[in-house]
DSSP file (Angstrom, degrees, kcal/mol; ACC not computed):
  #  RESIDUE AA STRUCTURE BP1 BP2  ACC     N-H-->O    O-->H-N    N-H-->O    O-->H-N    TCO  KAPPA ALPHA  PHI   PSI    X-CA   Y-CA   Z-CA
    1    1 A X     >        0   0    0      0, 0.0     4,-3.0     0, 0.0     5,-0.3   0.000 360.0 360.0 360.0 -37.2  -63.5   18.4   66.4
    2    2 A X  H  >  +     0   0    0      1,-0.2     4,-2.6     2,-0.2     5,-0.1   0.954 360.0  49.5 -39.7 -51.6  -63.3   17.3   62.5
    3    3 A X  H  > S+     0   0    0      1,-0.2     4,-2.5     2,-0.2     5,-0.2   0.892 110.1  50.4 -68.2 -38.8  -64.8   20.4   61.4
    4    4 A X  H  > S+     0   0    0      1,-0.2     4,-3.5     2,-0.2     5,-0.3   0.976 114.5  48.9 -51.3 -54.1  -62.0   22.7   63.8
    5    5 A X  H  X S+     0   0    0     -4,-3.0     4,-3.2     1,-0.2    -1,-0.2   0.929 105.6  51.1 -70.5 -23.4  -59.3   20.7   62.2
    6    6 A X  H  X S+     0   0    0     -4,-2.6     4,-0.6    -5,-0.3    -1,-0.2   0.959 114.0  47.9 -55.3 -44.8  -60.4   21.0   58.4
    7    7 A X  H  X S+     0   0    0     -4,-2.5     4,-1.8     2,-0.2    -1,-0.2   0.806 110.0  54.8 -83.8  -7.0  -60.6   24.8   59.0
    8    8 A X  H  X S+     0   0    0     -4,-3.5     4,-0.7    -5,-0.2    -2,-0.2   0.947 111.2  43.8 -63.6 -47.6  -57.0   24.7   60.8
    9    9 A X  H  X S+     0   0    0     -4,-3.2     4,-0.6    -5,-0.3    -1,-0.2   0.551 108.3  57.7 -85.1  -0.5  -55.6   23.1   58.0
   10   10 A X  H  X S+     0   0    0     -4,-0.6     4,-3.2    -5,-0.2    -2,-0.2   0.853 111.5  41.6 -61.4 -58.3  -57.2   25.3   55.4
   11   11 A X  H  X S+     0   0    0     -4,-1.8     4,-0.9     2,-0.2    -2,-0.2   0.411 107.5  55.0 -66.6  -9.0  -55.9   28.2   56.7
   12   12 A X  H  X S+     0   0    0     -4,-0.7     4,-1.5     2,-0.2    -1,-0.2   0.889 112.9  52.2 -51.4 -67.3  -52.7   27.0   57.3
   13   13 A X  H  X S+     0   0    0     -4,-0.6     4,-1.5     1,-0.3    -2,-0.2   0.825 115.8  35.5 -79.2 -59.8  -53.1   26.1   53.5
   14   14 A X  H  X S+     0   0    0     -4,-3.2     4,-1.3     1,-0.3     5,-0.4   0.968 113.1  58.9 -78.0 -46.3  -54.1   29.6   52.4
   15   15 A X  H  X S+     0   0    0     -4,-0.9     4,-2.3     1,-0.2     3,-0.5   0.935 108.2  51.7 -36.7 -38.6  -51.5   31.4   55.2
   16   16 A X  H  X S+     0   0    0     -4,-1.5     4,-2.6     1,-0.3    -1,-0.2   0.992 115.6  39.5 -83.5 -47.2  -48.4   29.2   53.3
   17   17 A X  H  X S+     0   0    0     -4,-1.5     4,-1.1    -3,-0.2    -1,-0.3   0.564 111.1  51.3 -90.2  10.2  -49.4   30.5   49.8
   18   18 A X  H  X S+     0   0    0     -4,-1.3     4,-4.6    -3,-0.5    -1,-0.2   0.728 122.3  40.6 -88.6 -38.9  -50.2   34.1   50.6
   19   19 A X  H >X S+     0   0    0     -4,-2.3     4,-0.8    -5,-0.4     3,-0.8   0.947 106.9  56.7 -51.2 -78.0  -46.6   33.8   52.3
   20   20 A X  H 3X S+     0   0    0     -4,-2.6     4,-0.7    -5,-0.3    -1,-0.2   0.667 110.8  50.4 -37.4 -47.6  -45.1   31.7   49.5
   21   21 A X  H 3X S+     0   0    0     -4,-1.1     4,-1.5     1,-0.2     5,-0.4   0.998 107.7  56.9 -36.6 -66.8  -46.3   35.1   47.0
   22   22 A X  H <X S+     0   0    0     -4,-4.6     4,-3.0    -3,-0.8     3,-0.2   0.771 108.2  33.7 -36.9 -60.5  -44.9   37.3   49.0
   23   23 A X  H  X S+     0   0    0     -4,-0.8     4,-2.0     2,-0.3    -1,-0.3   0.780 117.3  60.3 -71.7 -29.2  -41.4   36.5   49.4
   24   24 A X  H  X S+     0   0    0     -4,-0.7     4,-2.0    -5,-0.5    -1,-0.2   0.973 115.7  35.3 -38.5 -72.5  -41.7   35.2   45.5
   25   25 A X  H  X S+     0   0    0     -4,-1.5     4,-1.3    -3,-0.2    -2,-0.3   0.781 120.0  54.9 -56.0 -59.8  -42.8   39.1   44.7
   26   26 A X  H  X S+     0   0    0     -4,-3.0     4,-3.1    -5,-0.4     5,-0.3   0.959 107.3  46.4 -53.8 -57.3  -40.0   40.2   47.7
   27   27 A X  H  X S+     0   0    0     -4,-2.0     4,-1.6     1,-0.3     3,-0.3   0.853 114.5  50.9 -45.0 -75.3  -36.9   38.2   46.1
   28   28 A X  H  X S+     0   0    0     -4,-2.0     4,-1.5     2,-0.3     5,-0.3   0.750 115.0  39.3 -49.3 -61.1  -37.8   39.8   42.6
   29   29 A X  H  X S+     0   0    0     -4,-1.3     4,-2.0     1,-0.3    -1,-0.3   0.945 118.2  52.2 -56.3 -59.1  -38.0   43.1   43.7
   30   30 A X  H  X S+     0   0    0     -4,-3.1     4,-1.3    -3,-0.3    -2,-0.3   0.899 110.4  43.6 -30.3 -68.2  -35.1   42.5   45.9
   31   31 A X  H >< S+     0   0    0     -4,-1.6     3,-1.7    -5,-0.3     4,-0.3   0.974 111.6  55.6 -91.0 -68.0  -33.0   41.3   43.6
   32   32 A X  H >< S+     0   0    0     -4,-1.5     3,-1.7     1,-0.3    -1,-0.2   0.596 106.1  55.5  30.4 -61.1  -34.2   44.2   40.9
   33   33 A X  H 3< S+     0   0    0     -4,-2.0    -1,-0.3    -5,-0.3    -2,-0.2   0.859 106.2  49.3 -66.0 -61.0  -33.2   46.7   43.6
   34   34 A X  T << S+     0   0    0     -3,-1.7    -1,-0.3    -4,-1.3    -2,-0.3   0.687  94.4 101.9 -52.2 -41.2  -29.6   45.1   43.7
   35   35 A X  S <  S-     0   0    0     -3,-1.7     2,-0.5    -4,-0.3   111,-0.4   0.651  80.4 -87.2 -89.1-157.8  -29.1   45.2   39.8
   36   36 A X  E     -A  145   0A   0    109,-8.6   109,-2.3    70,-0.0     2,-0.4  -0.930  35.9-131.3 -92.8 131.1  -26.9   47.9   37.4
   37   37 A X  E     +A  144   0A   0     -2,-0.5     2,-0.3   107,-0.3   107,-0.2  -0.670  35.6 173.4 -89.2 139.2  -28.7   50.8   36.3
   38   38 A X  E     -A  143   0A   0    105,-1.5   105,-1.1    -2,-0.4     2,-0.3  -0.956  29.9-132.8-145.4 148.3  -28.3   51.3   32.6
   39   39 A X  E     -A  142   0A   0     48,-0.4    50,-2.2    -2,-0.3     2,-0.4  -0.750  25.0-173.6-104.4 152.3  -29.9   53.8   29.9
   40   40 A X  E     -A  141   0A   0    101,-0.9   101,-1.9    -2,-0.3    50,-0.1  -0.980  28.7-112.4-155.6 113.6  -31.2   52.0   26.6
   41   41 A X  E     -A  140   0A   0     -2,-0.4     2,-0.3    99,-0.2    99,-0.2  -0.027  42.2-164.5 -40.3 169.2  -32.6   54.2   23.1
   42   42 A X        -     0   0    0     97,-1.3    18,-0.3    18,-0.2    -1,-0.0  -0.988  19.9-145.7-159.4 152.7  -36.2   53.4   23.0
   43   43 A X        -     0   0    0     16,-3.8    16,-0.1    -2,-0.3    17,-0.1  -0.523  24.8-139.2-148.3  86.3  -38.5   53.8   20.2
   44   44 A X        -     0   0    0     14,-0.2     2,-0.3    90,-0.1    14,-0.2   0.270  18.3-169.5  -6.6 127.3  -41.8   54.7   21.5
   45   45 A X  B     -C   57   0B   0     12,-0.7    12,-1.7     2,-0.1     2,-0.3  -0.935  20.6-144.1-161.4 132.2  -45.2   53.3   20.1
   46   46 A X        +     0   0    0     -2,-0.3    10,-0.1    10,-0.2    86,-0.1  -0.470  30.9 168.5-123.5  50.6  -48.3   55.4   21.7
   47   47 A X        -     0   0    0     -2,-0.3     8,-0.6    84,-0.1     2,-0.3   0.007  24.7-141.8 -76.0 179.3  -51.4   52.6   22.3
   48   48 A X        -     0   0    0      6,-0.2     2,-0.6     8,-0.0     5,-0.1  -0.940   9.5-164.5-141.2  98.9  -54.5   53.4   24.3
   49   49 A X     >  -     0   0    0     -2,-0.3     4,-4.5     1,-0.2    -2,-0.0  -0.879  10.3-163.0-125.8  92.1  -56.2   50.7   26.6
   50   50 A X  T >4 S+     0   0    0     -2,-0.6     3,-0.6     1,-0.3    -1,-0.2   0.942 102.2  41.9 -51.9 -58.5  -60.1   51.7   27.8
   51   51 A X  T 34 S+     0   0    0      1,-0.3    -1,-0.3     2,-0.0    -2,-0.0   0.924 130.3  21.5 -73.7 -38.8  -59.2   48.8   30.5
   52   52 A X  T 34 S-     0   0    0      3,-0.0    -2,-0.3     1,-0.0    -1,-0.3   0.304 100.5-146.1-106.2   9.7  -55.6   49.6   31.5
   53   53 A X    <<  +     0   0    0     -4,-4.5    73,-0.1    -3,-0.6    75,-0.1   0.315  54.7   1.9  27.1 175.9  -55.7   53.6   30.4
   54   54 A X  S    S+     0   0    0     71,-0.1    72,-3.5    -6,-0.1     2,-0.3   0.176  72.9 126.9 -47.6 120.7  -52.8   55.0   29.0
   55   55 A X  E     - D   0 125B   0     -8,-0.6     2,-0.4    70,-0.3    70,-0.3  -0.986  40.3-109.5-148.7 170.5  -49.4   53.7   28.4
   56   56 A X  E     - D   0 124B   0     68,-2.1    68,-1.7    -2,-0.3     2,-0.6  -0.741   7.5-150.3-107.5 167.2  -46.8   53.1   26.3
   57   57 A X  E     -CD  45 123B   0    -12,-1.7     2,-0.7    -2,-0.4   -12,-0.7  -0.947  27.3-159.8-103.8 125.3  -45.2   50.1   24.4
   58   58 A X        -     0   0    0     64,-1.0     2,-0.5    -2,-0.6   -14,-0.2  -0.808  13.1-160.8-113.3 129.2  -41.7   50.6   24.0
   59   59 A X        -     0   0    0     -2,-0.7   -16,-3.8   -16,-0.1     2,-0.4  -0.967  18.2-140.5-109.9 133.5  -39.3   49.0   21.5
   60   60 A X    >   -     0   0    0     -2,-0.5     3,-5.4   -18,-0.3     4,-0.2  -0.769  20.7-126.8-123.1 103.9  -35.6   49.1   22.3
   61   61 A X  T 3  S+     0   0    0     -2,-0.4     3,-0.3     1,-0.3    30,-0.2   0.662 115.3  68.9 -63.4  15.2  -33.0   49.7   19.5
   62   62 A X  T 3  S+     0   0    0    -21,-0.2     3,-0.3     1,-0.1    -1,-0.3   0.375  86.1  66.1 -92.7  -1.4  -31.9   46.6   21.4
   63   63 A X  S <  S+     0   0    0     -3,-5.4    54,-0.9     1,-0.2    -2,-0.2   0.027  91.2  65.1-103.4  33.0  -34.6   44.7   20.1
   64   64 A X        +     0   0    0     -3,-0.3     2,-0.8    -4,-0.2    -1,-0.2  -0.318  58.9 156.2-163.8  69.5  -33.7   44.8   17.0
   65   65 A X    >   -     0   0    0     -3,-0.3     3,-4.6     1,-0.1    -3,-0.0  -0.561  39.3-104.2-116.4 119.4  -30.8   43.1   16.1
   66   66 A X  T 3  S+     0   0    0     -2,-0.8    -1,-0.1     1,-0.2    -2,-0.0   0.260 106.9  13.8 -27.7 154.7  -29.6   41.6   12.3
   67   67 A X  T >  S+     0   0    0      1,-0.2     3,-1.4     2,-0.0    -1,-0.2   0.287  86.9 123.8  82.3 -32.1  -29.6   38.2   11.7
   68   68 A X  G X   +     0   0    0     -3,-4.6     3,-1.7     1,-0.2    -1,-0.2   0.849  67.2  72.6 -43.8 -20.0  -32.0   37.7   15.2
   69   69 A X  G 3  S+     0   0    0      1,-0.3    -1,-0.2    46,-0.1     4,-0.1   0.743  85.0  67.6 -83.6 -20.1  -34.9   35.8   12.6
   70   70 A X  G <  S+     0   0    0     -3,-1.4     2,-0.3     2,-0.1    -1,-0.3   0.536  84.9  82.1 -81.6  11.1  -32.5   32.8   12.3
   71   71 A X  S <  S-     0   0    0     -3,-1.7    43,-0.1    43,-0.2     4,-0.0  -0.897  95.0-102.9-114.4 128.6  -33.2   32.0   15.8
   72   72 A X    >   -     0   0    0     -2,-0.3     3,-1.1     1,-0.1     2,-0.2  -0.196  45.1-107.2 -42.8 133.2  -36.5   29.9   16.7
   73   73 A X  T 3  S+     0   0    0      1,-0.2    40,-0.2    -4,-0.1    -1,-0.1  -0.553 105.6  30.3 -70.7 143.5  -39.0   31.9   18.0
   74   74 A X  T 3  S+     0   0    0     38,-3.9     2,-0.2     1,-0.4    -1,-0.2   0.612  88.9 142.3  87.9  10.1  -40.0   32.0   21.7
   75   75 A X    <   -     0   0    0     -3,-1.1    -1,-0.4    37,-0.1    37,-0.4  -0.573  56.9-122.9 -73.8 144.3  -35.9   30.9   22.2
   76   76 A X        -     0   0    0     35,-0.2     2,-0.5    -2,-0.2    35,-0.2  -0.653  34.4-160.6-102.1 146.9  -34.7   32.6   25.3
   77   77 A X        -     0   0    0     33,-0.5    33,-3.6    -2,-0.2     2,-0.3  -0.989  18.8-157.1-146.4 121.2  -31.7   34.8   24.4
   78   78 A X  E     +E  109   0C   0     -2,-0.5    17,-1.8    17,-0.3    31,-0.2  -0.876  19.6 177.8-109.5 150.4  -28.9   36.4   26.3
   79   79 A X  E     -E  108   0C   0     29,-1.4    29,-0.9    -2,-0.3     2,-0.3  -0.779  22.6-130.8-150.9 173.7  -27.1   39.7   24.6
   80   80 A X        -     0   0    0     13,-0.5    12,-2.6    27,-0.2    13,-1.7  -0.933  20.2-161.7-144.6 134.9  -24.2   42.0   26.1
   81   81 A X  E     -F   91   0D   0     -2,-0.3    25,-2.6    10,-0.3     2,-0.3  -0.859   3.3-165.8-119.6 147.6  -24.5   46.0   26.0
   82   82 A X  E     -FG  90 105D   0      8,-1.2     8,-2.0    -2,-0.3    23,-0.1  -0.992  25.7 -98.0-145.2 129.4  -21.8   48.2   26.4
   83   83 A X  E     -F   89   0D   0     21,-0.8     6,-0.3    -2,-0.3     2,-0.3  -0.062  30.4-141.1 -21.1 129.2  -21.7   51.9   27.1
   84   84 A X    >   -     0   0    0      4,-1.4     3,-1.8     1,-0.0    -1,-0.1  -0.736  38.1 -90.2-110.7-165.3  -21.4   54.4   24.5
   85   85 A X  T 3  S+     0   0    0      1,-0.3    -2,-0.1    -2,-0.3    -1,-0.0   0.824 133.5  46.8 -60.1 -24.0  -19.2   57.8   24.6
   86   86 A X  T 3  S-     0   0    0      2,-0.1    -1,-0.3     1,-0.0     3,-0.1   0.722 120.3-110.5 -77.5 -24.6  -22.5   59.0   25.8
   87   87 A X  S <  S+     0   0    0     -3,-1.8   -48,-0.4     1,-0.5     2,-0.2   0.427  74.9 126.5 126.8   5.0  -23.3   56.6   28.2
   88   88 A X        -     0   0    0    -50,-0.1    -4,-1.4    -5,-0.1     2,-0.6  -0.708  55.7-122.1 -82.2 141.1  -26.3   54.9   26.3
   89   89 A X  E     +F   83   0D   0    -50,-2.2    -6,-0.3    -6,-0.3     2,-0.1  -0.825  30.0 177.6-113.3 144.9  -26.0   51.1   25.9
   90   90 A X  E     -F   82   0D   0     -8,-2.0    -8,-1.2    -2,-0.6   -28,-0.1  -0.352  33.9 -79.0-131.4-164.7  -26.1   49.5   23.1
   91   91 A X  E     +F   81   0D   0    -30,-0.2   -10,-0.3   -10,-0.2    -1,-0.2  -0.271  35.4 169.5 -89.1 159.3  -25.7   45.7   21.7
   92   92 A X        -     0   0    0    -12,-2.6   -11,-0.2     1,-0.3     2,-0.2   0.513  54.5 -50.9-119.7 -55.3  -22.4   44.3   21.5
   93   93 A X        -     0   0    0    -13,-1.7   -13,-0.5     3,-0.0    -1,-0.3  -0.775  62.9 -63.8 174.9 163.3  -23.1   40.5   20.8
   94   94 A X        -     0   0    0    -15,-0.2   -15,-0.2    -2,-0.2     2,-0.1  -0.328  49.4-128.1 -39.7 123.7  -24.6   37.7   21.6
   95   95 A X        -     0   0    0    -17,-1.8   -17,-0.3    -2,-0.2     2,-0.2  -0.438  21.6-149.8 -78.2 146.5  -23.5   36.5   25.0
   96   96 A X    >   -     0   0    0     -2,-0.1     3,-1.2    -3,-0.1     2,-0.4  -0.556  45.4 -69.8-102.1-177.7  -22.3   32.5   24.7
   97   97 A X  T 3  S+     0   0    0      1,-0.3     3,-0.1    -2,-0.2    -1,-0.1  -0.568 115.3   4.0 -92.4 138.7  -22.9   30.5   28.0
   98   98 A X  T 3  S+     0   0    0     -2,-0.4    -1,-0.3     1,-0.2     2,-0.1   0.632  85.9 161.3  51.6  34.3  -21.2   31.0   30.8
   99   99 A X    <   -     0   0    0     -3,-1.2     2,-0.5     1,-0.1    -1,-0.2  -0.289  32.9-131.7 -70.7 134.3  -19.0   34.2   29.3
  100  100 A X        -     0   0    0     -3,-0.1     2,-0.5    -2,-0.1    -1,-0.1  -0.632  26.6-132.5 -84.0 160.6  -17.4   36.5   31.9
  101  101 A X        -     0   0    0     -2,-0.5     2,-0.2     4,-0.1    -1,-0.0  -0.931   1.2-109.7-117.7 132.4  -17.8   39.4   31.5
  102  102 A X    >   -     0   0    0     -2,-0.5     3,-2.2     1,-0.2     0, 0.0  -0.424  39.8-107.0 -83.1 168.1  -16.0   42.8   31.3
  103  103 A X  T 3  S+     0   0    0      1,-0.3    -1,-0.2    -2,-0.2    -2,-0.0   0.277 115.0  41.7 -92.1 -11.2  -16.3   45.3   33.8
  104  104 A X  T 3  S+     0   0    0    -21,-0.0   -21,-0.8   -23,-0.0    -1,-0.3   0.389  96.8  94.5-113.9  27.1  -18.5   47.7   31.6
  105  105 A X  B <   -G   82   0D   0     -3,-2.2   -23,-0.2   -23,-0.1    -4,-0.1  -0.577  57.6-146.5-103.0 165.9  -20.7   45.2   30.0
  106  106 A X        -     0   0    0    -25,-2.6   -26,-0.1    -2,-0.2    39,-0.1  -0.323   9.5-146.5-125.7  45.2  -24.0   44.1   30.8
  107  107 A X        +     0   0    0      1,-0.1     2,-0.3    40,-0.1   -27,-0.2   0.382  22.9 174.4  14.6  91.1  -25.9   41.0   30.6
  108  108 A X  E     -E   79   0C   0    -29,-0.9   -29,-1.4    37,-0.1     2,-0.4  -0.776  21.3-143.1 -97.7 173.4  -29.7   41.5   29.9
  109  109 A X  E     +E   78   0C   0     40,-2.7   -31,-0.2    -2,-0.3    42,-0.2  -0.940  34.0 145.6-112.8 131.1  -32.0   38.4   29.3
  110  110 A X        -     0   0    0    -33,-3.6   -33,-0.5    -2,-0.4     9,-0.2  -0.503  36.7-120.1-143.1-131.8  -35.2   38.7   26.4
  111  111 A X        -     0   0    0      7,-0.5     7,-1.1   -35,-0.2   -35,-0.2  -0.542  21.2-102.0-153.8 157.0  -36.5   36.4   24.3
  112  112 A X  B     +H  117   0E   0    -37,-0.4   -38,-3.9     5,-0.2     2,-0.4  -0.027  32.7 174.9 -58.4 126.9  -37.0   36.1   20.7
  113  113 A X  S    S-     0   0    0      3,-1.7     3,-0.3   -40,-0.2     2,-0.3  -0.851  71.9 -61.1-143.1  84.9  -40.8   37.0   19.2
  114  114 A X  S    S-     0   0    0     -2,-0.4   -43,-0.2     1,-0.2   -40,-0.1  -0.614 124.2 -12.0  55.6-109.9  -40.6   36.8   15.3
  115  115 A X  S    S+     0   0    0     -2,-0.3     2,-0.3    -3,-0.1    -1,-0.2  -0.380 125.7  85.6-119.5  45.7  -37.8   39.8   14.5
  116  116 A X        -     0   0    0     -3,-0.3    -3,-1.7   -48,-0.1     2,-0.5  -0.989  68.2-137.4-130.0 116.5  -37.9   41.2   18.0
  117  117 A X  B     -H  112   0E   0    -54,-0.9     2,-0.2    -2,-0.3    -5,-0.2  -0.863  16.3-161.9-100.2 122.6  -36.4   40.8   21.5
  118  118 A X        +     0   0    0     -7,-1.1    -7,-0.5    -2,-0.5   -59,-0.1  -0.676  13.2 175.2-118.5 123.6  -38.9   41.1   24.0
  119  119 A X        -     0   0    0     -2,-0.2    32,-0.4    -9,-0.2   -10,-0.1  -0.010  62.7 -94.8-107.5  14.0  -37.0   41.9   27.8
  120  120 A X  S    S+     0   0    0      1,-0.1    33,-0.1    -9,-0.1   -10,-0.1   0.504 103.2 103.5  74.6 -13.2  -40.1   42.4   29.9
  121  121 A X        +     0   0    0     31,-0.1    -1,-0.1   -63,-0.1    31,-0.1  -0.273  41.7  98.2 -68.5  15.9  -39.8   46.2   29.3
  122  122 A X        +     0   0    0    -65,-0.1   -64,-1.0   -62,-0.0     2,-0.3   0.189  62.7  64.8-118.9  42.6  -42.0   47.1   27.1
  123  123 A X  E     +D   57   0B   0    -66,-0.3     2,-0.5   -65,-0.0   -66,-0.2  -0.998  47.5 178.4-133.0 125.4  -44.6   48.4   28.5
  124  124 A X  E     -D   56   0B   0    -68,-1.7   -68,-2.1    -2,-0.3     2,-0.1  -0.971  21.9-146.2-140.0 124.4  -44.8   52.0   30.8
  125  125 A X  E     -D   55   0B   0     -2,-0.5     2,-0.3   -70,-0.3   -70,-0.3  -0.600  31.6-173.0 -70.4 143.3  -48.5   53.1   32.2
  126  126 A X        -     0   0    0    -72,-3.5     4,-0.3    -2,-0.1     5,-0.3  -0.994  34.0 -67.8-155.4 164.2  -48.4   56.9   32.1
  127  127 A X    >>  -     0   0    0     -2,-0.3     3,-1.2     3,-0.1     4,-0.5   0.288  69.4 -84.1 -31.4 157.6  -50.4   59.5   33.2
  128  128 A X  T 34 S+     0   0    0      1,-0.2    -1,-0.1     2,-0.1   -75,-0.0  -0.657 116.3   6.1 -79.3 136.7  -54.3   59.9   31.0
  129  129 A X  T 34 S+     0   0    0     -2,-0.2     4,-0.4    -3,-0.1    -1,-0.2   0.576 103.4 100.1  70.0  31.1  -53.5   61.7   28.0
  130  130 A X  T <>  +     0   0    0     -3,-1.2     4,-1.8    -4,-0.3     5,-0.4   0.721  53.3  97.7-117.3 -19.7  -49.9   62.0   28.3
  131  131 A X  T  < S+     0   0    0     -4,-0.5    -1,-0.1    -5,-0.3     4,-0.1   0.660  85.4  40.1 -15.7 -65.2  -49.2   59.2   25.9
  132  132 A X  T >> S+     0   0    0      2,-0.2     3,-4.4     3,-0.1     4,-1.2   0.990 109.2  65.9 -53.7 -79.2  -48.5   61.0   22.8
  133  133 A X  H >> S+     0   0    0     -4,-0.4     3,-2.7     1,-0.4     4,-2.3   0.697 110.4  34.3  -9.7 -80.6  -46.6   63.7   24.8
  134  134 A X  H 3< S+     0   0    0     -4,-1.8    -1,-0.4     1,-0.4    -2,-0.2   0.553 105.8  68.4 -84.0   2.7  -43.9   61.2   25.8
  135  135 A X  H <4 S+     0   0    0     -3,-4.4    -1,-0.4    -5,-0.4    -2,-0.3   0.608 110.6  35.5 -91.7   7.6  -43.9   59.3   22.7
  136  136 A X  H << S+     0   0    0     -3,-2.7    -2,-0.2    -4,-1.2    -3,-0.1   0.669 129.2  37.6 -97.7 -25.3  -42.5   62.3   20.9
  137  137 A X  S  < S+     0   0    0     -4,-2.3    22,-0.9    -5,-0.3    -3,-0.1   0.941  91.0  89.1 -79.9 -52.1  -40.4   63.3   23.8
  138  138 A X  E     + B   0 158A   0     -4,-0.2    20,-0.2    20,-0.2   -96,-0.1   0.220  34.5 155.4  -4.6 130.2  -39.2   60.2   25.4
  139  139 A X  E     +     0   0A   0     18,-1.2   -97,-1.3     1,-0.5     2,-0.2   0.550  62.3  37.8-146.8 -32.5  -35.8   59.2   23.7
  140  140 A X  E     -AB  41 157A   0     17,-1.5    17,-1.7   -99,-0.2    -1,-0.5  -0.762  57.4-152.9-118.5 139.0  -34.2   56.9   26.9
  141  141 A X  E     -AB  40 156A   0   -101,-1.9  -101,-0.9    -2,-0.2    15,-0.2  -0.992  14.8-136.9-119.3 151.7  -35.3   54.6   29.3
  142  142 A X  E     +AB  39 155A   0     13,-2.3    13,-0.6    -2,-0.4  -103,-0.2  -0.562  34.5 178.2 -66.7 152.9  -33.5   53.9   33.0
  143  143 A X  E     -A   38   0A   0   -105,-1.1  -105,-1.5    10,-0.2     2,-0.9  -0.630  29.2-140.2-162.2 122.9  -33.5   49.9   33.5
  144  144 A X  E     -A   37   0A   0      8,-1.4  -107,-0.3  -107,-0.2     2,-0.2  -0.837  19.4-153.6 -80.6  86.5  -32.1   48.3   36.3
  145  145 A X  E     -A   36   0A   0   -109,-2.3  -109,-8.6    -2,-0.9     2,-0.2  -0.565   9.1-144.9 -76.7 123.2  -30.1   44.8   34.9
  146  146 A X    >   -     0   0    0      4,-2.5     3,-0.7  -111,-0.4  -114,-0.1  -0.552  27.7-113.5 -68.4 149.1  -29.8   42.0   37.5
  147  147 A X  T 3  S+     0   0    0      1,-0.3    -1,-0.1    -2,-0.2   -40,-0.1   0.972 121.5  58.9 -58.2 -53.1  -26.6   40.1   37.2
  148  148 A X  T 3  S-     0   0    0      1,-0.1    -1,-0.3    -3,-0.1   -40,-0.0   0.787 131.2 -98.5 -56.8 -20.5  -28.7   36.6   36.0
  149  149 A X  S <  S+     0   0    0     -3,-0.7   -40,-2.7     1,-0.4     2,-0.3   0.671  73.1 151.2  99.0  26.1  -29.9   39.4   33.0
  150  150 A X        -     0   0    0    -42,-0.2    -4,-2.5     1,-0.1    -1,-0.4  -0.679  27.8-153.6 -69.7 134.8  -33.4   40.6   34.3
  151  151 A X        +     0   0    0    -32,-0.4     2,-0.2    -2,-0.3    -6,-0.2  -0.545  19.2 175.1-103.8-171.7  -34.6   43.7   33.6
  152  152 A X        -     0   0    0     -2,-0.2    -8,-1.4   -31,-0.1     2,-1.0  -0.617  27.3-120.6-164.1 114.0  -36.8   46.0   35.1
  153  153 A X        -     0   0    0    -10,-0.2   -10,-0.2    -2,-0.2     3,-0.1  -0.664  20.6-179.5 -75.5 121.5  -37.8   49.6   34.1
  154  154 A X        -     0   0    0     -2,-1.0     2,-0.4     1,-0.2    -1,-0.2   0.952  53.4 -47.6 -37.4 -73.1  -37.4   52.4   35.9
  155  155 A X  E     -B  142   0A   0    -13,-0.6   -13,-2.3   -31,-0.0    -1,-0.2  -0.992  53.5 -94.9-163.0 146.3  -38.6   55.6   34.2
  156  156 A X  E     -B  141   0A   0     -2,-0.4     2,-0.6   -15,-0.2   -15,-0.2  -0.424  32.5-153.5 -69.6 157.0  -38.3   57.4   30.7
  157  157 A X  E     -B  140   0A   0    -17,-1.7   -17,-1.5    -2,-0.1   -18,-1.2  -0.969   5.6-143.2-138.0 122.1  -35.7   60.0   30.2
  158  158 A X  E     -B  138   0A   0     -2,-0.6   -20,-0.2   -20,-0.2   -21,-0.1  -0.741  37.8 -87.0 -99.1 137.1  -36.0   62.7   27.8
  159  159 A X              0   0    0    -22,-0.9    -1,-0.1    -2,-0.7   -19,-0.0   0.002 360.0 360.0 -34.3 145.6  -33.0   63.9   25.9
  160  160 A X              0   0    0     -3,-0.0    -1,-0.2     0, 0.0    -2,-0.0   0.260 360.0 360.0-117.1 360.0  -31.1   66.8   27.9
C-alpha cells in the first residue's frame, strides 16, 4: 500500500508540472497572439550553427539608440516607437513608468547588453543555405508587441 501511494503521489507530482508548463507556454503565446503587429528596420548579421543550422541574428535600428551606454548593463529598459510616413517604427524615447500612451505608439520591453538593446528578437532559424539570401534581402521584420512590452517575431519582410 506504501509503495501504491508513493507512485500516486509522484505522478500527481509530475502531472502538476507538465500542466503548470503548459499553460506557462499557453498564456505567453496567448498573450503574444493578442499583441500589436508592428514592422521594425533590421540589420541582418548571417551566422551559421552545425547544432542549430541556419539562422539569422538580427539587430534592430531600435537597438541602437545614443546615449543607451550610460545605462548599467543587464538594466531592463522600456522605449516607445512610433510609425513613420511609411509605416515602419521607429524609437521615439525612453518610456518613464507608468506613461500613457498615445494611440499610435508602442511600448516594447529589451534590455540593455553593453551599447545594445536586446528584445528577445534577435534571432530567426531559416531554411539551410538561405542565410546569406535573406541577409541581403531582408530589410523589415513583423513583431507582434504585447501591451506589458513583449515582443515576439513573426517573419522578415523584404522591401516591396
Amino acid at each position: 500500500m506504501n509503495n501504491l501511494y508513493r507512485r500516486v503521489i509522484l505522478v500527481s507530482i509530475i502531472l502538476s508540472q507538465l500542466l503548470f508548463l503548459f499553460f506557462a507556454v499557453f498564456d505567453q503565446e496567448n498573450r503574444l497572439n493578442d499583441g500589436e503587429l508592428i514592422t521594425i528596420e533590421i540589420l541582418p548579421v548571417d551566422p551559421r550553427s552545425l547544432m542549430q543550422g541556419d539562422y539569422v541574428v538580427l539587430r534592430y535600428d531600435i537597438s541602437f539608440i545614443d546615449g543607451i551606454n550610460q545605462i548599467t548593463a543587464g538594466s531592463k529598459i522600456n522605449i516607445i516607437v512610433i510609425p513613420d510616413a511609411k509605416d515602419i517604427y521607429r524609437f521615439s524615447r525612453v518610456a518613464q513608468n507608468d506613461e500613457k500612451l498615445q494611440a499610435n505608439e508602442v511600448l516594447i520591453s529589451g534590455e540593455i547588453k553593453g551599447d545594445q538593446i536586446f528584445y528577445g528578437i534577435e534571432s530567426y532559424f531559416v531554411e539551410e543555405n538561405t542565410g546569406l539570401e535573406i541577409e541581403r534581402t531582408a530589410k523589415h521584420a513583423l513583431v507582434r508587441v504585447h501591451k506589458d512590452g513583449k515582443a515576439k517575431l513573426i517573419k522578415l519582410i523584404e522591401p516591396q
